[in-house]
C-alpha positions in Angstrom: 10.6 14.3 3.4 8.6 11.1 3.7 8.4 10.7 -0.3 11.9 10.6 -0.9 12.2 7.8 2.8 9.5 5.5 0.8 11.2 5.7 -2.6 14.3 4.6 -1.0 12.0 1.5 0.9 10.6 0.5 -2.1 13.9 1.0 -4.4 15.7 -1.4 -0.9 12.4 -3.7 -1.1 12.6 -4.5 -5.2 16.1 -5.0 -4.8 15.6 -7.5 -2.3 13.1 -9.4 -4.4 15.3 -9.6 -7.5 18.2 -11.6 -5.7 14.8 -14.1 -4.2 16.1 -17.7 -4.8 14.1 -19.5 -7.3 13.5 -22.4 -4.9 11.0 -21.5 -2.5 9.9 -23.9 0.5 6.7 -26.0 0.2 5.2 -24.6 3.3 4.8 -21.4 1.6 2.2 -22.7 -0.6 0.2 -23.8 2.8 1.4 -20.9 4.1 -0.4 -18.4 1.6 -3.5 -20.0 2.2 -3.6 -18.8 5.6 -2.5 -15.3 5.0 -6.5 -14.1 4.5 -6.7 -11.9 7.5 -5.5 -8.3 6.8 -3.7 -8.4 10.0 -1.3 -11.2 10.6 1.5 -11.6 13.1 3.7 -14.3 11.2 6.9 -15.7 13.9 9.2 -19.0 13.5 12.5 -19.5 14.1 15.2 -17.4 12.5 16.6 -18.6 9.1 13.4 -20.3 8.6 12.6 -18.0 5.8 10.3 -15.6 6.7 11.7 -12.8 5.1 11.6 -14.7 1.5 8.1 -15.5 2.3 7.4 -11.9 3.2 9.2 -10.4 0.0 7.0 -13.1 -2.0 3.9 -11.8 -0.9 4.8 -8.2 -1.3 5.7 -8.9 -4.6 2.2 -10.4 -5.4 -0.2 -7.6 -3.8 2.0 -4.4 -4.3 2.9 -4.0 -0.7 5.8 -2.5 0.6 7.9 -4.6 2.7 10.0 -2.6 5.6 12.2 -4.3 7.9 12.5 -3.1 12.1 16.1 -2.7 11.5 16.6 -0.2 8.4 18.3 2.5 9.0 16.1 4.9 6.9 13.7 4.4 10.4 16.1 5.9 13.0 15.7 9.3 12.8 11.6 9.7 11.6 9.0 9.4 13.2 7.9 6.1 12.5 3.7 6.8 13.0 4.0 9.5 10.5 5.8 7.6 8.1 4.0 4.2 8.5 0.6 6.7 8.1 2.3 8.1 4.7 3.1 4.6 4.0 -0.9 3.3 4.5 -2.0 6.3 2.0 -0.6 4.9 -1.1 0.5 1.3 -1.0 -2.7 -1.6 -0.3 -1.3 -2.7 2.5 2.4 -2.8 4.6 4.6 -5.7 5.4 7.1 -5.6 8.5 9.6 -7.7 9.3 11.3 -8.0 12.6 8.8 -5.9 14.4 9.6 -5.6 17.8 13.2 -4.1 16.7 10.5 -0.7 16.4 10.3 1.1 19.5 6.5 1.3 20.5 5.4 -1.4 18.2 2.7 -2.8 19.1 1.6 0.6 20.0 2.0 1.5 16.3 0.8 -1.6 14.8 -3.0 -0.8 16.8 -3.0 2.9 15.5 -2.4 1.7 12.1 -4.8 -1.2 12.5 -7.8 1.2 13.7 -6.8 4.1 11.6 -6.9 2.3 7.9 -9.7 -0.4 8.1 -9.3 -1.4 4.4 -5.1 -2.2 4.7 -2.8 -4.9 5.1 -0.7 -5.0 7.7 1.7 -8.0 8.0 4.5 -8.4 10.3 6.8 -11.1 11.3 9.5 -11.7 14.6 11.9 -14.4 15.1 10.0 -15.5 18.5 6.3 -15.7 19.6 7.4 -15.2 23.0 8.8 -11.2 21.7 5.7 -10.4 20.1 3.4 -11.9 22.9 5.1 -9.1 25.2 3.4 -6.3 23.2 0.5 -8.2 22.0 -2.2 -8.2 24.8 -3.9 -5.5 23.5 -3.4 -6.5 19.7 -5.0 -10.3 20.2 -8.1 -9.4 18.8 -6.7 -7.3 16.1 -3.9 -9.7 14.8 -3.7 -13.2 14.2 -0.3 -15.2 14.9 0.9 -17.9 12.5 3.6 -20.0 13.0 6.3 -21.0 10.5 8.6 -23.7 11.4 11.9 -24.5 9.9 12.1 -27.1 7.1 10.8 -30.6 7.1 12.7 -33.4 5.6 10.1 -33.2 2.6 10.8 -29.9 2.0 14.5 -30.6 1.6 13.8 -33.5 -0.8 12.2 -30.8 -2.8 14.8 -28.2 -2.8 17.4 -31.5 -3.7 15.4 -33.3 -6.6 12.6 -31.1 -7.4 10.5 -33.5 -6.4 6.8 -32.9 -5.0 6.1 -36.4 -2.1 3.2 -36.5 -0.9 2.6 -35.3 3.0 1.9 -37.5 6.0 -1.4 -36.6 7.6 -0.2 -38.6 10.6 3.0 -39.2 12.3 1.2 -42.8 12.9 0.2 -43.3 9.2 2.5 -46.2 8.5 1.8 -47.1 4.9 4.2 -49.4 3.4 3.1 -48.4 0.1 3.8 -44.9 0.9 7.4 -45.3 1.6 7.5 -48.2 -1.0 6.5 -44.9 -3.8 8.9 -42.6 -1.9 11.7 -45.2 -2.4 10.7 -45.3 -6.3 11.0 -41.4 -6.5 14.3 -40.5 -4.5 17.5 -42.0 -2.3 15.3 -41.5 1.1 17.8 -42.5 3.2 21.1 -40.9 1.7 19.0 -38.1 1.3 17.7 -38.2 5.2 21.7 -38.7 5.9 22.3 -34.9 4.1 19.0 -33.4 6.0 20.1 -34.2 9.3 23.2 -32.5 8.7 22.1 -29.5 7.2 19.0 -29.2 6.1 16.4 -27.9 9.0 16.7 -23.8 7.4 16.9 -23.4 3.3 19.8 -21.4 3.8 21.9 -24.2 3.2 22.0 -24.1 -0.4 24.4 -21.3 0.1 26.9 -23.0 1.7 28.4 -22.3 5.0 25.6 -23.5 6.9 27.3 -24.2 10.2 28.7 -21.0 10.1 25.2 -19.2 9.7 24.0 -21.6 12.4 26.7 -20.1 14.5 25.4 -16.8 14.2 21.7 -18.0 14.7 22.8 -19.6 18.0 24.7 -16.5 19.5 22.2 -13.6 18.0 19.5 -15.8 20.1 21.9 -15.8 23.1 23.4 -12.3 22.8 20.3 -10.2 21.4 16.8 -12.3 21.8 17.3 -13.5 25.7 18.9 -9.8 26.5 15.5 -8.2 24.8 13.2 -11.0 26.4 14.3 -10.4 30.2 16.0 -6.7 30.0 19.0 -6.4 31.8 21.4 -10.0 31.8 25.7 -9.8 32.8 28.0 -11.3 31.0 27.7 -14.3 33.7 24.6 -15.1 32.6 25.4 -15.4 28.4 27.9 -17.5 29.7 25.4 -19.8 31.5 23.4 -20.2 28.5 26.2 -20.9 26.4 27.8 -23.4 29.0 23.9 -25.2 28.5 24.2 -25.2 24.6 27.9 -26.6 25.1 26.9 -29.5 27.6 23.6 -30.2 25.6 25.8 -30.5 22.9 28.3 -33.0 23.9 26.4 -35.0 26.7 25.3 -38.3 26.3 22.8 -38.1 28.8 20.0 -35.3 27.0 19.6 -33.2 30.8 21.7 -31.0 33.0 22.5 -31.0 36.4 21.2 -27.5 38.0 23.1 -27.7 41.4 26.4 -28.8 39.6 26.0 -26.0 36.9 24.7 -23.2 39.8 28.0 -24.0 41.7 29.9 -23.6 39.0 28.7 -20.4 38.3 27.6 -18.8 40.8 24.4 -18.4 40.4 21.2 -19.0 42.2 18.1 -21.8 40.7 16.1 -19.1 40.5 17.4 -17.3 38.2 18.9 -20.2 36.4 15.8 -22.0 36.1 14.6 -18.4 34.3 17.3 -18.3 32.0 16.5 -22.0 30.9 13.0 -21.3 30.5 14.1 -18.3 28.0 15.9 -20.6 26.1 12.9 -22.7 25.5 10.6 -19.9 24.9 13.4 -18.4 22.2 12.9 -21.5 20.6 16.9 -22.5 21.3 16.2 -25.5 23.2 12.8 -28.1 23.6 12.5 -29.6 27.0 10.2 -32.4 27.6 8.2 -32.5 30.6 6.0 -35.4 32.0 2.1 -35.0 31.8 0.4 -33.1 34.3 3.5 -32.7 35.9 3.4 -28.7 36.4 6.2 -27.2 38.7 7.3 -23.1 39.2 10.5 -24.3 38.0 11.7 -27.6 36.2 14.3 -28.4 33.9 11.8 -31.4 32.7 12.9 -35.3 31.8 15.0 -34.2 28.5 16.2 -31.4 27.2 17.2 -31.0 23.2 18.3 -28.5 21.3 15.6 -27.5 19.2 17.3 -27.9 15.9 18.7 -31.2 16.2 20.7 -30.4 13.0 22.9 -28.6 15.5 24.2 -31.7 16.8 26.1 -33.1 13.2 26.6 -29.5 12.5 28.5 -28.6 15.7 30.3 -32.0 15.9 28.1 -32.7 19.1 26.8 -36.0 20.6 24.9 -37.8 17.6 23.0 -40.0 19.1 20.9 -37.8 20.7 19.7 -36.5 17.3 17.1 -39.4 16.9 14.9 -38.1 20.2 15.8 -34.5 19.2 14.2 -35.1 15.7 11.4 -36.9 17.0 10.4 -33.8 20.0 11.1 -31.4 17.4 8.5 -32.9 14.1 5.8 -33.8 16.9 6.1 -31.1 18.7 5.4 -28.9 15.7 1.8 -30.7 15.3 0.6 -31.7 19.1 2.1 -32.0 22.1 4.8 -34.4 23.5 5.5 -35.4 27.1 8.0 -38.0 28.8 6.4 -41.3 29.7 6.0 -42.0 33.4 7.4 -45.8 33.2 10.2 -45.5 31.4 9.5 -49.5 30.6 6.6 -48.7 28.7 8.5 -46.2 26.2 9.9 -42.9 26.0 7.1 -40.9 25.1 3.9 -39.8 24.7 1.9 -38.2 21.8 -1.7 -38.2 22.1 -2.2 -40.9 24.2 0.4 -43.2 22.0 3.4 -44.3 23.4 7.0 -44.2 21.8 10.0 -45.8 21.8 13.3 -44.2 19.9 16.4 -45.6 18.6 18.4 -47.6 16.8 18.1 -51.7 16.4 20.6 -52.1 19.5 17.8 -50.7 21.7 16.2 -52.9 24.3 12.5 -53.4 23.3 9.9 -51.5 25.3 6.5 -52.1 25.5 5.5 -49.1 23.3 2.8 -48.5 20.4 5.5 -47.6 17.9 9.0 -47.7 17.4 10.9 -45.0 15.5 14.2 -46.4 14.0 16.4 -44.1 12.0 18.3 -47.7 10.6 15.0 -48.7 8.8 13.5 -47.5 5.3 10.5 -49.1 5.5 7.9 -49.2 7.7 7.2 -53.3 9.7 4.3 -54.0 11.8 4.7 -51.1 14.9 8.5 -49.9 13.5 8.0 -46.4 11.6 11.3 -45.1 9.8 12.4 -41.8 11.1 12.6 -40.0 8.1 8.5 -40.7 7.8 8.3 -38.0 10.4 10.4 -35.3 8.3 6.7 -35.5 5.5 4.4 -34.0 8.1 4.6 -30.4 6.3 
C-alpha cells in the first residue's frame, strides 16, 4: 500500500523539478548555507518561492519532497506513511505543513523516532506554525525567507550579480556610481516596484496571481489562524486592503470603519492584528509605545508592489518600501516628533519622499527621484541590495 503512495510522491516530486525555472533567486544561495540543521521550519510570504527552493534542495540530497495538500495524503494514515517515507529516503521535505492534521504532533514523532533524517518543512506564515510549535522549539529551527529584493530582480532581468549592501546607511557613491556602470537602476527600479517583490513575475499575469495571494490570505490563512470568522468579517478585512489601498493618508479610522460594519473594536482590532501577523499588512508603531490594542501611526500593505499593481495610491509606495526592506533586517518604529523625521531605525532617524518634501531634521533622507547618493540623501532603490 505505502510502496505504490511513495512511487506516486516521488514520480509528482521529479515532475515538479523538471518544469524548475532556470533562474533561481539570489537568496537561495544564502539561503542554503543556513539549511545545516536536520530540522528546519522554513516560512515567508506566499509566492516568495519556497517551494522552488524546497524542490532544489530535494533534488540535491535525494529527499522526497511532499506537499500538506496532495491528495495521495487524504485517506492514509499519514504517521505510517511519513515512517515508511524515513526508512528509505535520507531525509523528508514538507511543504505547507500545517495543511496536515496533527502536524506538529507528527513532525516531533518523526523527529525523535529517526535521529539520523532530515526533516524540512515550510508554511506560508510564522504565525501558523508558531501555533503548533511550542513543543517543537527545541527540535526545529525557523528560517525566514522574504520576498525578492530589488537586487534579486536586477538579477533575474540582466543576469547580473551587484554587490549587497551590508547597511541600509552605507552610502557609497562609488557603489551606486559601479551599479550605474552595470545596469539602468532606475528604469529598472521603475519595473520592480511594479512587479517585482515575488519571481513569479516572469510568468506574466502578476497582478492576477497577486490577486489570488491577497484573497487565499483573507479567505483561508485568517479563517485557519482564528477558527471560526462570518462572512462580515472577510469583508472587514477586505474593506482594510481597499482603504489602504486607495487612501492618501497610510491609517484607518476604527470607529468610522466599526460603525460601518457593525462590529465591535475588539474584535476589529483582532482581525487587524491577523493581518499583520499573516504578513498582509506592516503597521508601524512608536517606541515603547505598547497598548492591548492599536492600529499604530501607519499602516502599509506589506508588499508595497500592491499599490502600482492594484492601481492604488502611489505615493504611499515610498514609506511602504522603506517599512518593508528595514523591517526585514531590524526593527522600525514611528518617530515621536514628527519634525524630526518619520522614522526610526536603530537609533537613526528618517525622512521619506520625493524632492517636494519639507526638510526635516533627520539623519538621512530616502528619495526615490535620486540615483546617487549626496551628503545625508540615500536613493531608494539602495535599500532594494540589502539581500
Amino acid at each position: 500500500m505505502y510502496e505504490e503512495i511513495i512511487e506516486k510522491l516521488d514520480l509528482q516530486m521529479n515532475r515538479m523539478i523538471s518544469f524548475l525555472s532556470k533562474k533561481m533567486r539570489l537568496f537561495f544561495q544564502d539561503l542554503e548555507k543556513r539549511f545545516t540543521n536536520r530540522a528546519i521550519l522554513l516560512y515567508g510570504p506566499r509566492g516568495a518561492g519556497k517551494t522552488t527552493f524546497l524542490l532544489s534542495m530535494a533534488r540535491k540530497h535525494g529527499f522526497l519532497y511532499v506537499s500538506g495538500d496532495e491528495i495521495l495524503l487524504l485517506d492514509v494514515p499519514l504517521h505510517d506513511l511519513f515512517q515508511e517515507i524515513m526508512k528509505n529516503y535520507p531525509g523528508i521535505i514538507i511543504d505547507e505543513v500545517h495543511l496536515l492534521k496533527n502536524w506538529s504532533t507528527i513532525l516531533k514523532v518523526l523527529y525523535d523516532s529517526f535521529p539520523d533524517k532530515v526533516i524540512w518543512t515550510s508554511d506560508s506564515s510564522s504565525v501558523l506554525l508558531r501555533k503548533g510549535i511550542s513543543d517543537l522549539s527545541r527540535r526545529f529551527v525557523l528560517i525566514r525567507m522574504p520576498l525578492m529584493s530589488f537586487r534579486e530582480f536586477i538579477h533575474f532581468e540582466t543576469g547580473k550579480t551587484l554587490r549587497k549592501l551590508s547597511s541600509p546607511f552605507e552610502v557609497s557613491i562609488d557603489y551606486a556610481a559601479e551599479a550605474l556602470k552595470e545596469v539602468d537602476l532606475m528604469s529598472l527600479f521603475r519595473k520592480y516596484r511594479e512587479t517585482g517583490t515575488r519571481p513569479f513575475y516572469v510568468e506574466g499575469n502578476f497582478r492576477e496571481k497577486l490577486m489570488n495571494i491577497l484573497q487565499k490570505a483573507i479567505y483561508y490563512d485568517v479563517p485557519h489562524f482564528l477558527g471560526t470568522v462570518t462572512e462580515n468579517h472577510l469583508g472587514v478585512m477586505k474593506a482594510i486592503v481597499g482603504h489602504l489601498l486607495h487612501s492618501k493618508i497610510p491609517t484607518i479610522n476604527v470607529e468610522s470603519m466599526c460603525r460601518e460594519w457593525g462590529v465591535g473594536k475588539q474584535k476589529f482590532y483582532q482581525l487587524l492584528q491577523t493581518m499583520e501577523e499573516i504578513e498582509l499588512v506592516n503597521i508601524v508603531r512608536k517606541k515603547r509605545v505598547e497598548k492591548p490594542f492599536s492600529k499604530g501611526e501607519k499602516i502599509f500593505l506589506s508588499d508595497p508592489a500592491m499599490y502600482y499593481a492594484f492601481e492604488g495610491e502611489i505615493g504611499n509606495f515610498r514609506e511602504a518600501f522603506v517599512v518593508f526592506a528595514l523591517k526585514e533586517i531590524g526593527k522600525i518604529y514611528a518617530v515621536k516628533n514628527e519634525e524630526e523625521g518619520d522614522y526610526v531605525f536603530e537609533g537613526i532617524k528618517i525622512e521619506v519622499g520625493g524632492k517636494s518634501k519639507k526638510k526635516k531634521s533627520s539623519d538621512f533622507v530616502i528619495r526615490d527621484d535620486v540615483d546617487l547618493p549626496v551628503r545625508n540623501v540615500i536613493p531608494m532603490w539602495m535599500l532594494g541590495m540589502l539581500w
